[in-house]
N, C-alpha and C positions, 0 to 999 in steps of 0.2 A: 397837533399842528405846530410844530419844530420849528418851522420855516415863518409862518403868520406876519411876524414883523416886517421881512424883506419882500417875499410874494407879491403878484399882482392880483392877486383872488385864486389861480392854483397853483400849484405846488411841482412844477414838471418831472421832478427828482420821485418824488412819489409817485406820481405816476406810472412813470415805467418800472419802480419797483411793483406796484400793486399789480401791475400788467405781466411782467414775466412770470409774478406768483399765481397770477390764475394760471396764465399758461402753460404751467408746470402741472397746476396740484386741480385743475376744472373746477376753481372755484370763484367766488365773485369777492374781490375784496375790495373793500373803498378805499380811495386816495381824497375824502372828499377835507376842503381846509374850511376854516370857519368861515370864510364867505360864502362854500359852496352850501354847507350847512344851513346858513343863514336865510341864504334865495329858497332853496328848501321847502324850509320850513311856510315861507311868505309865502311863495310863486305854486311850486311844485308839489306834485305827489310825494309820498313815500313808497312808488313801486321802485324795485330793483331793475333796471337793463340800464343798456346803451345809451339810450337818447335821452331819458332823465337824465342819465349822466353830462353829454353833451352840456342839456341844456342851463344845468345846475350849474359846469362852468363858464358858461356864458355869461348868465347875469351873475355868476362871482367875481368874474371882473369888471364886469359894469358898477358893481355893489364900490369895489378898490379906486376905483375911479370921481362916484361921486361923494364918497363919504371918507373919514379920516379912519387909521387904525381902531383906534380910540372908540367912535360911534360904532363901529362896524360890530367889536369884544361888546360894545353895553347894551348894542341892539339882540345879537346873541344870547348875553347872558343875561336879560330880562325875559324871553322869549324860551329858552326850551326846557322842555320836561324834565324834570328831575325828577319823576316818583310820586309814588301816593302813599299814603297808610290810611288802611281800611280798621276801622274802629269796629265795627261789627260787621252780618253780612251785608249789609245797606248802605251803609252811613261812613264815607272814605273823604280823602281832604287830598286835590292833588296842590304837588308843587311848580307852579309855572314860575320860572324865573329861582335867580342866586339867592334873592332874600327871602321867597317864601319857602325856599329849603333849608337856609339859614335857620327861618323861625321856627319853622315845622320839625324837623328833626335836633335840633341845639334847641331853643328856644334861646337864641341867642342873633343880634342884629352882627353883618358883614363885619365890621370893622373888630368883632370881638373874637372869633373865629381864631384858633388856632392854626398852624401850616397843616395838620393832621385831617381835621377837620375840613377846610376849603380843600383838601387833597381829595377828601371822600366825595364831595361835593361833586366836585371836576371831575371821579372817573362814573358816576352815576348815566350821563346824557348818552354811550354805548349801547345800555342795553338796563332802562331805567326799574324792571320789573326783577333782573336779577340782581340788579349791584343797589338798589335803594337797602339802607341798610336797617330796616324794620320791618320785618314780616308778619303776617297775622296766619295764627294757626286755631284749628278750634283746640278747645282744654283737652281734650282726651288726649290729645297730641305731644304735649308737653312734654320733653322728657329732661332729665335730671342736667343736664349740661347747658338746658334753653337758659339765656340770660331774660327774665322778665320783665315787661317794664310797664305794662298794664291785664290785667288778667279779672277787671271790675265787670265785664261783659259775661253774659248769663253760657254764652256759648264759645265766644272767642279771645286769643291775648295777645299782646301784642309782645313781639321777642325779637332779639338783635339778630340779622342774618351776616353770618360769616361770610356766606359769599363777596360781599363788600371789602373786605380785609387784603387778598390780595393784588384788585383793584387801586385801591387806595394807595399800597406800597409800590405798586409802579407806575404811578403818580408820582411820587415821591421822589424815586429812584431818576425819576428824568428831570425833572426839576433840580437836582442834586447835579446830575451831568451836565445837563445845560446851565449850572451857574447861578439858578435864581434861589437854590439852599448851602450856604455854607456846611460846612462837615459836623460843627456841632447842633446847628437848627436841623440838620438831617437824622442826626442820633437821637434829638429830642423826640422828632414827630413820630418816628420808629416805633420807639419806647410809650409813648403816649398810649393809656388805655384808653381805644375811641370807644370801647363799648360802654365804658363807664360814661362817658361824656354824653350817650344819646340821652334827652333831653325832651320826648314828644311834645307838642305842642298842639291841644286841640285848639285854638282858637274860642272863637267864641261857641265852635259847633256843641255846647253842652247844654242839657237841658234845665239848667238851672239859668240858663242865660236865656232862653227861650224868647222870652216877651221883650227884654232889652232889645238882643238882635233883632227883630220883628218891626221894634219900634226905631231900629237905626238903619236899618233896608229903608224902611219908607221915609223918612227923613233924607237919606242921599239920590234916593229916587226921585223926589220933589226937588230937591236941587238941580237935580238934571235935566229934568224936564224943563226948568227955569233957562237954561242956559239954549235947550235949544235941541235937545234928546227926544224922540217919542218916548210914549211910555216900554213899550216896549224892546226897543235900544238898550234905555235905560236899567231892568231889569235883568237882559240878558247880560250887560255888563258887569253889572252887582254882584249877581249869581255865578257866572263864566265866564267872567273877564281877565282874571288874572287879579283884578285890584288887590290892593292891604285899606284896609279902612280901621282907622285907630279912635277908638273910643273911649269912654271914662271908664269902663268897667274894668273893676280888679276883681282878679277871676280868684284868688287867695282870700279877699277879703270877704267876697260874697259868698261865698262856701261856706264860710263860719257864719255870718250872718244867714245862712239858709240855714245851718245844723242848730244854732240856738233860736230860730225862729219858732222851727217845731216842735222846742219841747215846752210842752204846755206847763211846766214846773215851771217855768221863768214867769207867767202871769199871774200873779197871786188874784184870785178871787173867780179862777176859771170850774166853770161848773163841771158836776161831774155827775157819774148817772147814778143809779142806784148800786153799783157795784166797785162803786169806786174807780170807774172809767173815767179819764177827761173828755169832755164833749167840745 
């Protein structure tokens, strides 16, 4: 969305580009700009025609009207999908909003983010199953070129998708043309190994944290209810709302603290069977 700054929620120049390209090539292309996006996502379905379209530009300029640039990029970029990564075949972490793809794939907050990195970021909301850039494949799949970056699952690993890579670079590339990267922050980000950079982040989803989280769900739960939440609300909120809930647990520290917990050599005076087991 090139134009976002000047616009009144659409883009009229895009438009009739994206219109003569369908009418060329019988295809459906979007002109949609980050307010049409936005209403979208709030208001609308995600089927493709006509009159979604209409109506998506309708309330984009409603959206330009009552809200400032500003609100419009934070209400957006709190709000749409940026990808998941599936830890096994169950158990997946998606990212709603800039910071919890921040955290989730860097393990790093907004402000720390390299131009490379927020590049990868920004081309994911497209088409977020092919351009998220960590895929899970099962082990047998593995093959010798997969960058690894968990592979601790009895069946699946988690591995950098390329696909991401030329997304990112034109990202980049516009960003450069339109002025918001000088020619050397352009060669930087270029050059930048993002694979090396990814970073997963499970959160607390680990089972060594189990009963912490367990016990910090019902604690923000009970808050909530306080204020004025059913229980219910409140729960779905916790669970699928998008929130960050920042807690004391150090997930480095408790790890070691879990791995010298169980070994019974640390307790001097621990019994043992008749075979010289600890019990």
């Amino acid at each position: 969305d090139e134009r976002f700054w000047s616009h009144n929620g659409i883009d009229i120049k895009r438009i009739f580009g994206a219109f003569w390209t369908n009418l060329r090539t019988g295809s459906l292309q979007g002109a949609s700009t980050i307010n049409q996006q936005l209403a979208k996502i709030i208001y609308l379905s995600p089927e493709q025609n006509y009159t979604r379209k209409i109506k998506d530009a309708y309330y984009g300029m409603q959206l330009d009207r009552q809200l400032s640039k500003e609100q419009i990029l934070e209400a957006y970029l709190n709000t749409i999908n940026l990808g998941s990564v599936a830890f096994s075949g169950s158990y997946s972490i998606q990212a709603n909003g800039i910071q919890a793809a921040a955290e989730l794939y860097f393990s790093k907050s907004l402000d720390e983010l390299t131009h490379a990195e927020a590049a990868l970021l920004a081309g994911i909301p497209r088409n977020p199953p092919r351009y998220s850039p960590v895929s899970t494949i099962r082990k047998e799949n593995i093959r010798e070129d997969h960058i690894v970056y968990d592979n601790s699952d009895t069946e699946y690993a988690l591995v950098f998708n390329p696909e991401t890579l030329p997304r990112m670079r034109l990202v980049l590339n516009s960003m450069h043309r339109l002025g918001y990267l000088s020619d050397n922050e352009y060669d930087t980000a270029l050059n930048q190994d993002i694979a090396a950079s990814i970073k997963v982040n499970r959160l607390t989803n680990d089972e060594i944290s189990s009963y912490f989280g367990d016990l910090v769900q019902r604690d923000v739960v009970n808050e909530m209810e306080k204020i004025g939440y059913s229980r219910a609300e409140a729960l779905q909120l916790v669970q699928s709302g998008g929130l960050t809930i920042h807690s004391t647990l150090n997930m480095d520290l408790q790890r070691i603290l879990e791995d010298e917990f169980s070994k019974s050599e640390n307790f001097p005076g621990t019994f043992k069977d008749g075979d010289g087991n600890y019990i």
